[in-house]
N, C-alpha and C positions, 0 to 999 in steps of 0.2 A: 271296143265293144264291152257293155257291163253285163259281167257275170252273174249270176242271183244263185240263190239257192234252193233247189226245190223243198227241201223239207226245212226253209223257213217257215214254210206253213205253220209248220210245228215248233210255239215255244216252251212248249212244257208238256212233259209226258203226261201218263197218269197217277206219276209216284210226286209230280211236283219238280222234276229233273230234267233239268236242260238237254236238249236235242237237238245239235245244230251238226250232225255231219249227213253232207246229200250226194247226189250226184250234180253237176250243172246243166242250167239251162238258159240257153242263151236265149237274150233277148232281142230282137229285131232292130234294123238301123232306123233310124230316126226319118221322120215321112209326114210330108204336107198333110194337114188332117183332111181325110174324106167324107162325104153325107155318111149318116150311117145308115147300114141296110141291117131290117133288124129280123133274123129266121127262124125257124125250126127246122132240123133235119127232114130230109126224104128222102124215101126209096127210089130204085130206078124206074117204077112204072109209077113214080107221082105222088104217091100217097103217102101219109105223114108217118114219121116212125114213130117207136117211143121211147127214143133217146135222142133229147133234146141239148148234148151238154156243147153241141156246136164245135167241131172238130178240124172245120178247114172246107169241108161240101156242106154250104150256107140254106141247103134247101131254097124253099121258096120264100115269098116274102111272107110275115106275118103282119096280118092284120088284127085290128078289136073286136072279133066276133066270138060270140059266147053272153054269157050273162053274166059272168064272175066280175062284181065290183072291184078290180084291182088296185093298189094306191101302196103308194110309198110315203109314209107322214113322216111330218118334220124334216123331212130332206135340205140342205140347205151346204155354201161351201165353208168351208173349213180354214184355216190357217197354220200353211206348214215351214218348218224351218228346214232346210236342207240337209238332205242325207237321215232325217231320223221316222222313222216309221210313225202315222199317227192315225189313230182310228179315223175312216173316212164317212163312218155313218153313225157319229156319236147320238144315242136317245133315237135313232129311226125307226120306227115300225113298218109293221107290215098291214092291210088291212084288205081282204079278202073272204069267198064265201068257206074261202076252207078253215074259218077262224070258228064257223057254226058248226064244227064234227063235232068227234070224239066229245061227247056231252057238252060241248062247249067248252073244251080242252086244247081243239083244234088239230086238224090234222091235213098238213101243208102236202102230202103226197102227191107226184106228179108236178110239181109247183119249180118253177127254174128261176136262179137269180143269173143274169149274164150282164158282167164288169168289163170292160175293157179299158185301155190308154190310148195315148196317141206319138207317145216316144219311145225311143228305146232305153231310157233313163226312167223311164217307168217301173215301177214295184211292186205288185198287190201280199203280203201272207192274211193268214189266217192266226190271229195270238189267242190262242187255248188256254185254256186254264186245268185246274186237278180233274174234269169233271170234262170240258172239252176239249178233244184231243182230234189230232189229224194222222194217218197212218197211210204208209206205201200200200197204193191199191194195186191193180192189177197189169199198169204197164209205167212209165216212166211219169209218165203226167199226167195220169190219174189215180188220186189216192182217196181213202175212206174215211167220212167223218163220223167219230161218232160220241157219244154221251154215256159216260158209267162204262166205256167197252162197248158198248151198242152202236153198229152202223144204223145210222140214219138221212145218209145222204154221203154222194158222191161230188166228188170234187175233181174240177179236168182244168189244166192251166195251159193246154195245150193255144200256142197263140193261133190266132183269127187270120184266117185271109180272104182281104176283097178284093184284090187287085192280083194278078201274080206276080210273084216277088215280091209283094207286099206282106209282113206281117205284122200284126197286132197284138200285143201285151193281152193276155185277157185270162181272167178268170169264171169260169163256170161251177155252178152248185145246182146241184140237181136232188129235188128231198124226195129219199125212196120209203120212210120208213119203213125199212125193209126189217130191222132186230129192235128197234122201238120206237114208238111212233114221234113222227114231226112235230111236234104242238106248234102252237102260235108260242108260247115265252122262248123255243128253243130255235124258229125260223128268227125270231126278231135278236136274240143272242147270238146268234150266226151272221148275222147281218151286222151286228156293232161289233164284230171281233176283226171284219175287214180293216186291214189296217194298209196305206199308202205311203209311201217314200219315191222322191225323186234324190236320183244317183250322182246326176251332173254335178262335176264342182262350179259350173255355171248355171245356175237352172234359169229357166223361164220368171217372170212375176208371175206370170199366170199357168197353172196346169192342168188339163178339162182331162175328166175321167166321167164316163157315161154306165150307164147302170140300168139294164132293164129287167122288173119283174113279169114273169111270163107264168100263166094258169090256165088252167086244161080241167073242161068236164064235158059233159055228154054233148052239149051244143056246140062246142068248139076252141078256141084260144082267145086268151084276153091277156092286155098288159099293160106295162106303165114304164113308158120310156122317160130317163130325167138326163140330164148334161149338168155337171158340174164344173165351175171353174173355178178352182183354190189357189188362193195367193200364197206365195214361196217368199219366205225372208233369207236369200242369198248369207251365206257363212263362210266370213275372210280364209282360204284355204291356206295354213302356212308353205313357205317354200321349201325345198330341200337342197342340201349341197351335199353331194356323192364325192367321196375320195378314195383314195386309195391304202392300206397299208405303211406300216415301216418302213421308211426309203433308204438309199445309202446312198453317200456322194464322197468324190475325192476332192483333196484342196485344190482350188483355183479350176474344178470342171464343170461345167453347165450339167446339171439335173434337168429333164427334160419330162415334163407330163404331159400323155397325150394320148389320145386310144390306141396310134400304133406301137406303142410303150408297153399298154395296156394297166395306165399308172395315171388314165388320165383324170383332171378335175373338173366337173360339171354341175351346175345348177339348174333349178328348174320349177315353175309355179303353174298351178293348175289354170291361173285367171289373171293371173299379173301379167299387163303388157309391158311394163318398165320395172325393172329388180336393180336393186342398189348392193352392189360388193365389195366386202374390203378384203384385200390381204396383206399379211404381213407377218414376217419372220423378224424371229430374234440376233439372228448371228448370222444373215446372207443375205442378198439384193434377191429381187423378182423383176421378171421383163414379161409382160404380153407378148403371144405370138403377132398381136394386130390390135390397134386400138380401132379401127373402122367400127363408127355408128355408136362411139361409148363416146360419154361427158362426164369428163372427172373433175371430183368436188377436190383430192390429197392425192398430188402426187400427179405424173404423165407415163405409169406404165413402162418405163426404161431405167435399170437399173434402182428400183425405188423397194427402199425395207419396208413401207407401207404406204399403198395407192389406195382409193377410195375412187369406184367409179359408178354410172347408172347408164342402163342401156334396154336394148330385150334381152330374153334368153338365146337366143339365135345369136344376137351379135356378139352377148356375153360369154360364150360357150364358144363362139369362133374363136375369142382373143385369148381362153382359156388353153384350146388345143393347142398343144407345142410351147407354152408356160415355161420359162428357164428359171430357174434356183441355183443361186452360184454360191457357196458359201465365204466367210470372213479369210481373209488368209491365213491372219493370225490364231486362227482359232480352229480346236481339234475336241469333236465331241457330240454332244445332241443337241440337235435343232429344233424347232417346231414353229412350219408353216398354218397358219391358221385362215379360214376361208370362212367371210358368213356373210349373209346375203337376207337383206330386207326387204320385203315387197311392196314400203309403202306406202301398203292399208291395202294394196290391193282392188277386191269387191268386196259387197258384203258386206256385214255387221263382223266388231271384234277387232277391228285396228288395226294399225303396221305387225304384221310376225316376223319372226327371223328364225333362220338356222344357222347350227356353227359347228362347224369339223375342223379338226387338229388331222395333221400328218407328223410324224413323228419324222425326224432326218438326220442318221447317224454320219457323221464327216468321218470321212478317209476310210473308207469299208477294209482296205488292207489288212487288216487284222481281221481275219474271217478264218473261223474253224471248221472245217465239214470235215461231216462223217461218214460213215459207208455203210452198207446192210448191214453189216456184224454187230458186235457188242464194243462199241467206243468206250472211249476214258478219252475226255479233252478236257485241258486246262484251259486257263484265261492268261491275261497278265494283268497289271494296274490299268489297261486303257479300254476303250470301250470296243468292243467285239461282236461280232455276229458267228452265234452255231447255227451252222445248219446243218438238220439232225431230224430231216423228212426220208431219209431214206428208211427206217427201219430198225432192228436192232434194239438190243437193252443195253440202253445208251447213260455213264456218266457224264457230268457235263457239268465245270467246275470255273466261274466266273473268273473270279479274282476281284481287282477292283475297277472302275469303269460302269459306264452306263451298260448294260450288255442285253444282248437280245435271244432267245435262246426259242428257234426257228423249229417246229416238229410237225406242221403240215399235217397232216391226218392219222399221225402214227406214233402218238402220244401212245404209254401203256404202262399197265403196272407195275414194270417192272426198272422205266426210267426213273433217275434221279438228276436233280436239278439244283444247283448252289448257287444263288448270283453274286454270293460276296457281298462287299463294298457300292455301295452304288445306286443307283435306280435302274432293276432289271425288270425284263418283261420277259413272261413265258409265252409265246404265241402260238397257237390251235390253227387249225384251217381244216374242216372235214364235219363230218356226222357223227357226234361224239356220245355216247353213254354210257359213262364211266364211272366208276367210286374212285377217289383218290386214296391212296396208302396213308397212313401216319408219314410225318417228314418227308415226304415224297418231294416236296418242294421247301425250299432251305432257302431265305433271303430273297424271297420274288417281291416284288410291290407290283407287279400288275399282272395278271393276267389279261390279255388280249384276245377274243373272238373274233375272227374272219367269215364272213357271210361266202355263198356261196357265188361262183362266176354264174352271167343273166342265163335265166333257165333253171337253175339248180339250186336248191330249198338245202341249206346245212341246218340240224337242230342242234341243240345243247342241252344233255340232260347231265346236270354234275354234280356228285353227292361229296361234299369233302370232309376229310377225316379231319379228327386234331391234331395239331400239330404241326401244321403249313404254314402257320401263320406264328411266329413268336410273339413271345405275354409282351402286351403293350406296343404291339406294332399292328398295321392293315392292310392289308392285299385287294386292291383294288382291280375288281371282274369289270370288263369293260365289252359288253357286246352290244353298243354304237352304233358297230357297221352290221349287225345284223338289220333286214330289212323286214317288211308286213311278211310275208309266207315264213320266214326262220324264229321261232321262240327260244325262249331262255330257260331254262326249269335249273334254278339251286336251290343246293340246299346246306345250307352252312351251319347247321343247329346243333352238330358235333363240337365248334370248336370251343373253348373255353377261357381262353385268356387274352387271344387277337381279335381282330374286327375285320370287318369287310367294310368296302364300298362299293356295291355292285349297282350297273348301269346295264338295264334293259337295251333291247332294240327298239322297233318299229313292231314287232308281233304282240301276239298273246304270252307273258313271261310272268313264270309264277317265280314268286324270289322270297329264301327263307333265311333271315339272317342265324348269328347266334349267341352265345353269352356276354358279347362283348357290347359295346357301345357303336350300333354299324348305321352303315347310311343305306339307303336304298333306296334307288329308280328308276321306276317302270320307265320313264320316256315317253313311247308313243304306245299304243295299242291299248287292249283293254285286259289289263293287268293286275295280280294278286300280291300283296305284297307283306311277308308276313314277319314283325321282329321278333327278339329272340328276351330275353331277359335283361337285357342291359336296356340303355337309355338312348335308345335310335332317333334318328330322323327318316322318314317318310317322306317322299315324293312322288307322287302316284302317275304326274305328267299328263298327257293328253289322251284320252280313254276314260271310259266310267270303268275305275279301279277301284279294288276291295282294299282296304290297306286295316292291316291288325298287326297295332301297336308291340300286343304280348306283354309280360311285365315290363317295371320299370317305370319309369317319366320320359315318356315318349312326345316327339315333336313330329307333327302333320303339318309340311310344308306345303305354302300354293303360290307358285311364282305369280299368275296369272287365273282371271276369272275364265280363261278358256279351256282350264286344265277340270273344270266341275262345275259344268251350270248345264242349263236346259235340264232335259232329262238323260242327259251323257253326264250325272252326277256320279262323283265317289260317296263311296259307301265305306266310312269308319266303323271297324267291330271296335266292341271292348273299349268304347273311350269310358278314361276315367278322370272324372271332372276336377279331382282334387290334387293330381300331378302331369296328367296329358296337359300339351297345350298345341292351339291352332296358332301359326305363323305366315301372316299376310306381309303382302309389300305395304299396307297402310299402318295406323291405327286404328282403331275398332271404337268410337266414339261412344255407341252405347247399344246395352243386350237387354232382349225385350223375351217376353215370353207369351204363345198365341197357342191357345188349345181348343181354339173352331176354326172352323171354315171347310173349306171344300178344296181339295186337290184331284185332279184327275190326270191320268197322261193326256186324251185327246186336249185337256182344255190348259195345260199347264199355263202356256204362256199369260191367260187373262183371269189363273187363278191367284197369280201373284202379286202382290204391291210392296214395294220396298219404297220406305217414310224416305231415304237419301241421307246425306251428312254420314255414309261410312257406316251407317247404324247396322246393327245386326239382328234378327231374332230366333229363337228356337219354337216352330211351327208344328204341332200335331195337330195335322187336320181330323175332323169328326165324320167325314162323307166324303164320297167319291173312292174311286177304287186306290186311292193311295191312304186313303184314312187308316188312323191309327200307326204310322212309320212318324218316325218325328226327321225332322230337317234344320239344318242351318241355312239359313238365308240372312244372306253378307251383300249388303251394296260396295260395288264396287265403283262405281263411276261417281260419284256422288250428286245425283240427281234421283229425286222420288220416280215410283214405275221402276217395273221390271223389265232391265235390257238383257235380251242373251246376249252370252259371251262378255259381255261386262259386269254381269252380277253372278255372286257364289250361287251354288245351291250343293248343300253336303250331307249327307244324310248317316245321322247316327243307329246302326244297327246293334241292339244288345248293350247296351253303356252297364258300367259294374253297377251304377248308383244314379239316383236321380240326378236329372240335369237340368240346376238349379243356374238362375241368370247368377251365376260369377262371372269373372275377368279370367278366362280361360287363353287370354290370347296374349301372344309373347307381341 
């Protein structure tokens, strides 16, 4: 069932400042559409109320009687891309006798707009601007609109019922001008700020959303009922492949992944009925618990260092559970199983995705140091070692050489200290962390590792690190991977001075702040902030409309893919500067053009766009439409003329140091 958010309504305060935390409200299961019946409340002896915002007791039926010429102009459907919110009453007015008040200023009082859907993948907000804003009214799903601070109308999202057990998606607006009055420019602004999104990673072609204006004067009720049905352009949902953690295996024993391990490996796609898998280890065999209902392209799933197969998720996920990993004989040390899984193409626009997770796999765990509540002191030797050092205590803990794993669970703290020696170590976290690191707190780590939390339970990461964790000319690579959408990242690495980072986002919102050195940073998945430090970073912002700020230096803005910034799930570069940043595509950039008209809008994105094709690019400030005056990079990616989502860039430069002149900005 999809979750919404009720103070979606609200995308901008009155200060201009984002407001997105609500309570939920859940939306109704999905249901054959019915005739509609269209009401006004009423009391129990019959007679109309006057409060129309339609709550679940539909009244009576409404008929067109009254005089009020009602009309909804320019109504007409729309064209949505899936999952992203799009005005669903671009340019519609309203036209009515309450348009002749207030000097012919108008004044829409008593006047109801009533919206509904017909899925539970259904969406309606309200996108406000400095000027209109939406505020928690007086119970859960009802709240107050209003203009400069002035309530002028109530707003009730409470869904519809015709049927019992039935609910309906619906939004109600009822104009009180109760603290300033209605006009007509402010009923027909309120009418274009309705904004629609379907939630399904499968949606419909088509999705009917009805809309009736209702007026009230001395004679009685008049309205104007319309049906709309908007075409959905479907968006290839990538897969995901879930793993587990650091594993540890003795010579010549089966490793065994499986849920009742609780180590198990599983795959999974919102829309793919067939996923393609490969895995493969460096230094051990792999066997399927079951090849039933898989066709493999490398390999038969029996003793094989790398199988390639395609099947469903069901079948794939069956031959997954109970996965054996036996490692090499002759070989004593770290492993790494790698799992990734293509969909394709899937459905939808945007092509075959893939995902790909590494398990880390230490041979012969034997050598295993634990600690206890108290204050440890544990050495290492030359081979590779697992501490485990989740119990507690202000714990040393001193590698040697070997690959070594140095285990602290949720009970990391300022006062441990950690040496990995020789080797490629990893410090590993598991818990709800937010911490300042000490100076040298950490002595010879190359990774740190984040553990997300087991299903149900949200871990965050907030980590400030000091100087000195990292020695001059070396980088400690933050890996929070396995963090999923409800866990963020928050670092902040702009202390250190002579090392680098390479920090990996999760699936959430992760703001990541590199530092003096020359760091890499990526957001991953989610819609994430991503900020360098003085040295000469690279940038990857991944899938999410991400902020990414260079900061000084000669900074690189990597884009594996047009699916990581295009539609209006665009990144947004601060601070590019045109004379040592550069932009870094998987193509070459044929030729950069410069466009300083046209018209950009969010509802109309898609048929505001034309891309000439042949890889060309150009730097776009539109003159009109509510995006005018932002400039943009628009990058054909497919190379065919017309604008494809998810095959073509759209980047948008915020604040550049200096004019952005058609140079060769692209590595």
């Amino acid at each position: 069932m999809y979750v919404s958010k009720i103070n979606a309504l609200l995308h901008r305060n009155v200060k201009g400042e984002s407001n997105d935390t609500v309570s939920p409200h859940i939306l109704p299961q999905e249901y054959a559409r019915a005739k509609p019946s269209l009401a006004v409340p009423s009391r129990s002896d019959g007679s109309q109320t006057d409060d129309a915002m339609g709550t679940g007791d539909r009244g009576t039926t409404m008929s067109g009687v009254g005089s009020d010429p009602v009309a909804l102009n320019g109504i007409g459907p729309v064209d949505l891309i899936e999952g992203i919110p799009v005005a669903l009453f671009p340019g519609v007015t309203i036209s009515a006798e309450g348009d002749l008040l207030n000097d012919g200023r108008g004044d829409f009082r008593g006047y109801i707009i009533q919206i509904r859907a017909w899925t539970k993948y259904d969406d309606f907000t309200i996108k406000g601007n400095q000027h209109l804003t939406v505020e928690a009214g007086s119970s859960e799903n009802i709240f107050n609109l209003k203009y400069d601070g002035k309530v002028f109308a109530f707003i009730d999202t409470t869904p519809l019922v015709d049927v019992p057990g039935t609910k309906f998606p619906a939004m109600s607006i009822k104009f009180t001008s109760l603290q300033t009055i209605a006009t007509s420019a402010l009923a027909d602004e309120v009418l274009q700020a309705v904004h629609y999104r379907n939630t399904s990673d499968t949606p419909p072609a088509q999705a009917v959303a009805d809309i009736v204006l209702i007026s009230r004067n001395g004679m009685g009720y008049g309205y104007d009922f319309q049906s709309l049905s908007n075409s959905i352009t479907a968006v290839n949902d990538s897969p995901t492949v879930s793993v587990s953690p650091t594993q540890f295996a003795g010579k010549a024993q089966d490793l065994v992944f499986s849920a009742s391990n609780g180590n198990a490996v599983t795959v999974s796609d919102p829309e793919a009925a067939t996923l393609q898998v490969t895995l493969s280890a460096a230094h051990g065999s792999l066997t399927l618990a079951t090849s039933a209902g898989l066709s493999f392209i490398d390999g038969d799933g029996a003793s094989d260092t790398t199988m390639t197969f395609q099947g469903t998720t069901d079948a794939i996920n069956a031959a997954l559970d109970g996965l054996l990993y036996r490692g090499a004989l002759d070989y004593r040390g770290e492993d790494v199983l790698t799992v990734s899984a293509n969909d394709l193409g899937g459905s939808g626009t945007g092509g075959a995705l893939t995902d790909q997770r590494s398990i880390a796999i230490t041979l012969d765990p034997t050598n295993e140091r634990v600690g206890t509540a108290g204050d440890d002191i544990l050495t290492g030797t030359g081979n590779p070692e697992r501490f485990l050092l989740q119990h507690g205590g202000d714990d040393l803990a001193s590698g040697g050489g070997g690959g070594d794993v140095f285990v602290f669970g949720n009970r990391w703290g300022a006062a441990d200290r950690v040496d990995g020696g020789a080797g490629q170590d990893t410090l590993q976290l598991t818990g709800q962390y937010e911490i300042a690191f000490g100076e040298n707190q950490i002595t010879d780590i190359e990774r740190l590792l984040l553990i997300g939390g087991p299903t149900g339970i949200a871990f965050g990461y907030t980590l400030d690190m000091a100087d000195g964790n990292v020695a001059a000319g070396d980088r400690l690579v933050v890996d929070g991977r396995n963090l999923v959408r409800t866990e963020s990242l928050i670092f902040d690495g702009t202390s250190e001075t002579d090392g680098s980072y390479q920090v990996f986002g999760g699936f959430g919102a992760d703001v990541i702040s590199g530092g003096r050195g020359d760091d890499v940073l990526s957001g991953e998945h989610g819609v994430d902030q991503l900020i360098g430090g003085d040295g000469e970073d690279i940038l990857v912002g991944g899938l999410g409309a991400d902020i990414l700020d260079g900061g000084a230096g000669a900074d690189v803005f990597r884009f594996n893919s047009a699916a990581e910034s295009t539609t209006i799930r665009f990144d947004t570069i601060t601070g590019f500067d045109v004379t040592e940043d550069r932009i870094d595509l998987p193509f070459e950039v044929t030729q950069l053009y410069t466009v300083n008209s046209g018209s950009l809008s969010v509802a109309t994105f898609r048929s505001d766009l034309y891309f000439s094709g042949n890889h060309s690019a150009a730097i776009f400030t539109p003159d009109s439409g509510d995006l005018a005056g932002r400039t943009f990079l628009l990058i054909d990616g497919d190379g065919a003329a017309g604008y494809t989502p998810v095959q073509d860039y759209v980047i948008e430069f915020a604040q550049p140091t200096g004019p952005l002149e058609p140079v060769n900005f692209f590595i």
